[in-house]
C-alpha positions in Angstrom: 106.6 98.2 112.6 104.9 97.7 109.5 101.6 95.7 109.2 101.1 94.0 105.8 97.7 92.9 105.3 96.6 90.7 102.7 100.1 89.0 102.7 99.6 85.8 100.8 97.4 87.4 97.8 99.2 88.4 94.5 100.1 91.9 95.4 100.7 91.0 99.2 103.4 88.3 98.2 105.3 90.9 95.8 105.6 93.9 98.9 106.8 91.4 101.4 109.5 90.0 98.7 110.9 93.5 98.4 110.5 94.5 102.1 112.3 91.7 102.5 115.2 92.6 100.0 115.4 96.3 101.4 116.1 94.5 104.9 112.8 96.3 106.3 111.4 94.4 109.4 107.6 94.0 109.0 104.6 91.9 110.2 102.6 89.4 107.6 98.7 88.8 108.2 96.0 87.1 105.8 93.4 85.0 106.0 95.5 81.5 105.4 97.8 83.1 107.9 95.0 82.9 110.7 92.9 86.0 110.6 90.0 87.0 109.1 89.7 91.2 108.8 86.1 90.4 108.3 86.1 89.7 111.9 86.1 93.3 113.8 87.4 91.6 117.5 90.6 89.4 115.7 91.4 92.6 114.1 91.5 94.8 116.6 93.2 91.8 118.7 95.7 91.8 115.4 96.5 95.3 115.8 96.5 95.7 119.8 99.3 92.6 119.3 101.3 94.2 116.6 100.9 97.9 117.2 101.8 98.6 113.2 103.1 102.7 112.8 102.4 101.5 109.2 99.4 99.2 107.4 99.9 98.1 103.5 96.8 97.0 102.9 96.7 94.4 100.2 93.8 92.5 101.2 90.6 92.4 99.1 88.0 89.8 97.9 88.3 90.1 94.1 88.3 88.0 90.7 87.5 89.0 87.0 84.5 90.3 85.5 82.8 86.8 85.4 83.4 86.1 89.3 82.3 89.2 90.0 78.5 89.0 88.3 78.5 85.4 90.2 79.8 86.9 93.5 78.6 90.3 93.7 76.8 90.3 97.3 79.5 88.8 98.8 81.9 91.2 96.8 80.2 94.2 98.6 80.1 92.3 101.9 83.5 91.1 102.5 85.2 94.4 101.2 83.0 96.7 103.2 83.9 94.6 106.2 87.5 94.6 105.6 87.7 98.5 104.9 85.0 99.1 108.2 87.6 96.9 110.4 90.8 97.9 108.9 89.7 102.1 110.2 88.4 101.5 112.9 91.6 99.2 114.6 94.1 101.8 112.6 92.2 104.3 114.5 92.6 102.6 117.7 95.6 101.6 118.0 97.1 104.8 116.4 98.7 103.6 113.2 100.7 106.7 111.7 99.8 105.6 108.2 97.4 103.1 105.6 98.5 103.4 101.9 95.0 101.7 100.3 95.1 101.0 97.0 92.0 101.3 94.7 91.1 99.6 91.3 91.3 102.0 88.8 87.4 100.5 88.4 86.3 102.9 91.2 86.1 105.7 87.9 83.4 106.7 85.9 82.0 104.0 82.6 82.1 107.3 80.8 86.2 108.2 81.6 88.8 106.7 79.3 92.5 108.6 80.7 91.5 108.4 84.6 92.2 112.0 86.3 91.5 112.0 90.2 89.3 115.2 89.4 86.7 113.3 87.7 86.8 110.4 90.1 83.4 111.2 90.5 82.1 112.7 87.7 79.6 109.4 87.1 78.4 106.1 87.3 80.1 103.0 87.5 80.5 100.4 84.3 78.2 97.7 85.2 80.1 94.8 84.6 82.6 96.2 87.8 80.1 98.5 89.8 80.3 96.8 92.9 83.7 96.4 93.6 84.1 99.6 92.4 82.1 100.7 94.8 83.3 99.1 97.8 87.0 100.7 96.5 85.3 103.8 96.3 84.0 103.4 100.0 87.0 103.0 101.2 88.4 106.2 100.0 85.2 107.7 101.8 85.8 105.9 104.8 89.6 107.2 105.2 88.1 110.5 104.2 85.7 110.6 107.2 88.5 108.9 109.6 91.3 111.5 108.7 88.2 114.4 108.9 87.2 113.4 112.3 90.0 111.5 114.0 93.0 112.9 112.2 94.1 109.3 110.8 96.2 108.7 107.8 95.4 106.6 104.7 97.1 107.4 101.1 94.6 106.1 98.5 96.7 105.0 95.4 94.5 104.1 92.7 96.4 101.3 90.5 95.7 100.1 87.2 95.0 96.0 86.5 98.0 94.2 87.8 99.5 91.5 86.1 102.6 89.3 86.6 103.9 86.1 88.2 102.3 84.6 90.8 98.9 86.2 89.5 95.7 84.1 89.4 95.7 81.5 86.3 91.9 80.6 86.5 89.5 81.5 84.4 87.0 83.0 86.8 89.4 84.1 89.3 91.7 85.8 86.7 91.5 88.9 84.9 92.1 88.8 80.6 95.7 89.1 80.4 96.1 86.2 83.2 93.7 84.2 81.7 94.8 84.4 78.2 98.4 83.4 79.3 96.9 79.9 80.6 94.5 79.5 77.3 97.4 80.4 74.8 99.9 78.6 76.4 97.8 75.2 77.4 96.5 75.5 74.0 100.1 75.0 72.3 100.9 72.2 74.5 97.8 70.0 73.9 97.7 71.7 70.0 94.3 73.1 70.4 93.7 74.7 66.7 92.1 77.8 67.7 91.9 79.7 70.9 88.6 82.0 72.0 89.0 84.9 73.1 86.5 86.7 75.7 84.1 89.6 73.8 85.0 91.7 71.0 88.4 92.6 71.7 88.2 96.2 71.0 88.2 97.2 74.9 91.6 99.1 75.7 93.6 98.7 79.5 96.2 100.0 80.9 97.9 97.2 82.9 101.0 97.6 86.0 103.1 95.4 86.7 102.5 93.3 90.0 106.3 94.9 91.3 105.7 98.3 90.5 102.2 97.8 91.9 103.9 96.6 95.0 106.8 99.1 95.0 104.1 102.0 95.0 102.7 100.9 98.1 105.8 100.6 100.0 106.4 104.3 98.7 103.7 105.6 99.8 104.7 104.9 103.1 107.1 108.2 103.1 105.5 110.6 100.7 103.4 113.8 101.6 99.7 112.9 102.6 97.2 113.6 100.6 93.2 113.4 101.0 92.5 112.2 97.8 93.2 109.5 95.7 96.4 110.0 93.8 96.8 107.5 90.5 99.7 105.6 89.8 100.5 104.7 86.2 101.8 106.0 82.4 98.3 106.8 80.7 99.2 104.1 77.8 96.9 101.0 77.1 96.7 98.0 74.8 93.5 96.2 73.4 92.5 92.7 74.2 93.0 91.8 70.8 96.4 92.8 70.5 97.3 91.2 73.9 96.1 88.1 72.6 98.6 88.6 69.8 101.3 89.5 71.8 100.8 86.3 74.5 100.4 84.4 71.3 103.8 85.9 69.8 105.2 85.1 73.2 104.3 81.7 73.9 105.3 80.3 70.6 101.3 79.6 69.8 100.8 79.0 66.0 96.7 78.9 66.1 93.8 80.8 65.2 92.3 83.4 67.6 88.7 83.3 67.9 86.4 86.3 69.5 83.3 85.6 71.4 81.1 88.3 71.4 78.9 86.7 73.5 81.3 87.4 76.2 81.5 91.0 78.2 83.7 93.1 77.5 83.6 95.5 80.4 84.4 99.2 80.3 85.3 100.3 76.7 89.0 101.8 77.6 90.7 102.0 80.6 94.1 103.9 81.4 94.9 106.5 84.1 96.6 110.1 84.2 99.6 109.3 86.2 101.0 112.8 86.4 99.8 113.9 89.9 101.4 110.6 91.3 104.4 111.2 89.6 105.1 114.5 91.2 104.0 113.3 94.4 106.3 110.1 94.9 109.3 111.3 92.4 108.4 107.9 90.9 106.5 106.6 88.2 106.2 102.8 86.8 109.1 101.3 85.2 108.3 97.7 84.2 108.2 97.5 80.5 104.8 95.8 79.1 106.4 93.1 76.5 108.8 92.2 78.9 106.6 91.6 81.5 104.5 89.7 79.9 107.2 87.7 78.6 108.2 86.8 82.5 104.6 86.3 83.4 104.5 83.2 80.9 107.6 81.9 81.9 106.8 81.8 85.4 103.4 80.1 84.4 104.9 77.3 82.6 107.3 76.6 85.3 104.9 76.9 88.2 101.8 76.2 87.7 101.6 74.2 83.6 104.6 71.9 84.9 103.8 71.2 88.5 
């Protein structure tokens, strides 16, 4: 049986979707579903009940930069309880394997093309450093379970996911999200000029929601491996020219205007896929334009019109 955690969130909706296509039986959990993994008896109850071989994990407390400087402490708190609960009913109830995946924001400020040998080769940007962290804890926390109990978690480390059915607030969403719903609600109510968070220079490599999704239920069959193994094409684009593209995209005809004001996070972002290539026989596939074409479609039908 597999045990997807996290089920309603963005990424947790997209790997039951294509469970469901493959025909693949599996179990859906989440918060709204009725239970909270911050809660170590309901689940261990959870797992006792299901008795998962496999866990995807796709739950997490997270939001852009902006939510996370106004929700840092309970950032740190909800994720460390989630990863400390997750292990120890996995362990428990001997669940054959967790693929975990971890922001790409667990790297070094100083790292621009994200290898897994320099995953700790330095501190955290400040604008992400405590959900980095907390995904960095959870890598050490499988570490320590698979070093003393012999328990099984693939660490993927994915790059900023983007897509439909994403967040479309300003807080809760990260740029590309939230420049889909300023761009676009800014053509409909013919707003003159749109503003654009920070200087626009900062560079990311983004993966689409389904690839995101299709690396986790992947992961379920590769080899194991201790450490964390990156998933992506080491290309990125730069806020600016995102904002051009959505712009392009959505049929927008204004002005584009920067507010430095704004942070802009980590100056450049993308991740040495190679070592997750070889390991899964897989790389992403999604093409970036198109995607981002689809993402503002499926905004303006779900969400601008409803």
């Amino acid at each position: 049986m597999i045990l997807v955690t996290g089920a309603t969130g963005f990424l947790g909706k997209r790997v039951c979707r294509q469970l469901t296509a493959h025909g693949v039986a599996f179990t859906r959990t989440s918060l709204s579903l009725g239970t909270d993994l911050r809660d170590s008896p309901a689940t261990l109850e959870l797992f006792e009940r299901v008795r998962p071989s496999y866990v995807l994990n796709c739950a997490a407390y997270v939001g852009g930069i902006q939510f996370g400087y106004k929700h840092s402490a309970e950032l740190f708190h909800n994720n460390l309880l989630i990863t400390l609960n997750l292990l120890a009913a996995a362990k428990a109830t001997g669940v054959k394997r967790m693929v975990n995946p971890i922001s790409n924001c667990a790297y070094p400020a100083s790292a621009t093309l994200f290898k897994e040998a320099e995953f700790w080769d330095g501190p955290l940007h400040e604008s992400v450093m405590v959900y980095g962290f907390v995904r960095k804890a959870s890598w050490m926390g499988s570490w320590a379970y698979a070093r003393q109990y012999g328990l099984d978690v693939l660490n993927i480390v994915l790059s900023n996911m983007y897509g439909p059915e994403d967040h479309f607030e300003e807080e809760r969403s990260h740029a590309l999200g939230a420049l889909i719903m300023k761009i676009v609600r800014a053509r409909v109510n013919q707003q003159a000029q749109v503003t654009v968070w920070g200087s626009g220079t900062p560079v990311r490599e983004w993966l689409h929601v389904d690839d995101g999704a299709e690396a986790m239920i992947r992961g379920m069959q590769v080899a194991p491996a201790l450490e964390p193994v990156n998933i992506g094409v080491g290309k990125g684009i730069s806020v600016m020219d995102m904002a051009l593209l959505i712009k392009d995209l959505a049929g927008y005809t204004g002005a584009l205007q920067l507010d430095t004001s704004r942070p802009d996070g980590a100056p450049y972002k993308t991740v040495d896929g190679t070592r997750g290539a070889a390991l899964f026989g897989w790389q992403p596939t999604r093409e970036f334009r198109q995607g981002v074409k689809d993402t503002i479609a499926w905004y303006i039908k779900e969400v601008l019109k409803s």
